[in-house]
C-alpha positions, 0 to 999 in steps of 0.5 A: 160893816161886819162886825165879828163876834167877841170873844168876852161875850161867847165866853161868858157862859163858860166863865158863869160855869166855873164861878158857880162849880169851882169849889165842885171841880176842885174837889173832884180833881183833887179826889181825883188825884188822890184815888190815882195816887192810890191806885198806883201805889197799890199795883207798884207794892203788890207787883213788889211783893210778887218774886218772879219763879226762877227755874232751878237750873239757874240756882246755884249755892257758894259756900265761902271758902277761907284761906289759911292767912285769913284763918290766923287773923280770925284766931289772932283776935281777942276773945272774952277771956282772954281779953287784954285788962281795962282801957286807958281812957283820957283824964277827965273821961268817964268810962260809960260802960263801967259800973 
């Protein structure tokens, strides 16, 4: 009878391999990761940092403009000095801000 080779006995040499180096393998597939982690952060910031040129054809300026509704809101506002008395705060409420 033939007698087909095991599979356990040709994979025993591997498997001494990795008993013998498993804390080496470790370490260097973790460094590993790490100086890749490193290295794609590192080209992902610097290409961040870099602003593309844009011509200047297609740079343009808005002022904003106001209408006049919008005008009478803003000079309707309270100023510093004209600012109406002291507020009313609930009782049993201290004013943080008074002195």
């Amino acid at each position: 009878m033939n007698k087909s080779p095991d599979i356990s006995t040709s994979l025993k040499p591997v498997g001494r391999f990795f008993q013998r180096f498993h804390l080496t393998i470790f370490i260097v597939v973790i460094v590993g990761g790490l100086a890749y982690a490193v290295v794609s952060l590192y080209t992902v910031l610097s290409d961040a940092s870099t602003i593309p040129e844009q011509p200047t054809s297609t740079v343009t300026t808005t002022r904003p403009t106001y209408d006049q509704t919008t005008i009478d809101h803003l000079n309707q506002l309270y100023t510093a000095e004209n600012a109406p008395g002291s507020i009313d705060l609930p009782a049993g409420r201290i004013n943080p801000f008074s002195e």
